[in-house]
C-alpha positions in Angstrom: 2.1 -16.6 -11.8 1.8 -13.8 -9.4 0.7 -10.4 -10.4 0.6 -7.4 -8.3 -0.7 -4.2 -9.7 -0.4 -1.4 -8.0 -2.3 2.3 -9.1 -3.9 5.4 -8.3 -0.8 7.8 -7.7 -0.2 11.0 -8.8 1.0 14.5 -7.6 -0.7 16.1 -5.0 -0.7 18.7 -2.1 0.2 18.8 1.1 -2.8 18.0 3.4 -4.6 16.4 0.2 -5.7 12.8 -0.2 -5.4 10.0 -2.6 -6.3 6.4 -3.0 -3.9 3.4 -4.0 -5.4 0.6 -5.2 -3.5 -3.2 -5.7 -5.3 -6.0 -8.2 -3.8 -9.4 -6.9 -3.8 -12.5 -8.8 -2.1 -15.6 -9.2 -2.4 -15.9 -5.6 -5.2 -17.5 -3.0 -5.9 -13.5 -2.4 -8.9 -14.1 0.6 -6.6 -16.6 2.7 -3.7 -13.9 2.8 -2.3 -11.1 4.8 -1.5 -7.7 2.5 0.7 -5.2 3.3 1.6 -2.0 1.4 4.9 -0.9 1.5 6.9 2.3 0.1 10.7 3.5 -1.2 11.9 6.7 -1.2 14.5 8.0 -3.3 17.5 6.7 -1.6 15.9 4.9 1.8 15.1 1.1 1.8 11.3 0.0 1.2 8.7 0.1 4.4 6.5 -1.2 5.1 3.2 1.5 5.9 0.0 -1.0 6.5 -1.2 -4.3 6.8 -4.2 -6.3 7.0 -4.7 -9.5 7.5 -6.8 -12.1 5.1 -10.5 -11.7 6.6 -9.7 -7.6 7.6 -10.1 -8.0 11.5 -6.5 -6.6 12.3 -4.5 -3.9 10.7 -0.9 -2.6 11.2 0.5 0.9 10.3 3.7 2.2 10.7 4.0 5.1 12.9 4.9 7.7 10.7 1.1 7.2 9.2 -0.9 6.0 11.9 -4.5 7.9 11.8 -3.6 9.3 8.3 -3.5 6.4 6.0 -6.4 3.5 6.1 -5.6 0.2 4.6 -8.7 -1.9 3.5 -9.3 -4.6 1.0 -12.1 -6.3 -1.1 -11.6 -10.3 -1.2 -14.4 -10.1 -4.0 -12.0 -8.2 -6.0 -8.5 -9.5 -4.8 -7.7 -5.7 -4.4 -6.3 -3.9 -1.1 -6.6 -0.2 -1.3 -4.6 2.5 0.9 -6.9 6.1 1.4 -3.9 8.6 1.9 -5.4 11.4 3.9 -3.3 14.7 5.3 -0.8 13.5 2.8 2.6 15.4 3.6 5.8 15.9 1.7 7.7 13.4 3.4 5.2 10.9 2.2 6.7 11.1 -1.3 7.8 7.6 -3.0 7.1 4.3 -4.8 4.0 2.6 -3.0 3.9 -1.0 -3.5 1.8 -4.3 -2.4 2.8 -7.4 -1.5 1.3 -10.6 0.4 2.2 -12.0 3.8 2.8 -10.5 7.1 5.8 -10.7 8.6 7.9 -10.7 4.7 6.9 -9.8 1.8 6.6 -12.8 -0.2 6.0 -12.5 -3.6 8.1 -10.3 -6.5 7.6 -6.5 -6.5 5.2 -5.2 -9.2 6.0 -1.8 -10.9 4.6 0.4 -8.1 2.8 3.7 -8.2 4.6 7.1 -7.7 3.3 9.1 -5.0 4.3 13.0 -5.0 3.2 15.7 -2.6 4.6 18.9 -3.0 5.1 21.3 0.0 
């Protein structure tokens, strides 16, 4: 059964950091692409970052490209997102999830991320 456990959100301000962190199991975590993705109130979930199974390419969405640095421990089966010059519009549900081009596994419960302005 897959499990994906997403943490380390919280409330912060703008131009302050924070780490997310995703324990992965039920899957073959070290042959497999991770991606984080995020939902804002109202908006459709998006995908932010990506990296592939052995970390030699990445992916970020615009919107957080030279912010936000996705990395992962195949040790650990955990991905991680550092969240740095976090800003307002940045506020939502961050989520992991397996594959590259679609997520393919269920959604876990997420981890609220708030900055305030």
């Amino acid at each position: 059964q897959v499990q994906l456990v997403e943490s380390g959100g919280g409330l912060v301000q703008a131009g302050g950091s924070l780490r997310l962190s995703c324990a992965a199991s039920g899957i073959m975590f070290s042959t497999t692409s991770m991606g984080w993705y995020r939902q804002a109130p109202g908006t459709q979930r998006e995908v932010v970052a990506r990296v592939t199974s052995d970390s030699k390419a990445t992916n970020y969405a615009p919107s957080v490209k030279g912010r936000f640095t996705i990395s992962r421990d195949n040790a650990k089966n955990t991905v991680y997102l550092q969240m740095n010059s976090l800003k307002p519009e940045d506020t939502a549900v961050y989520y992991c999830n397996f594959g590259w081009t679609v997520p393919r596994g269920d959604w876990g419960q997420g981890t609220q991320v708030t900055v305030s302005s």
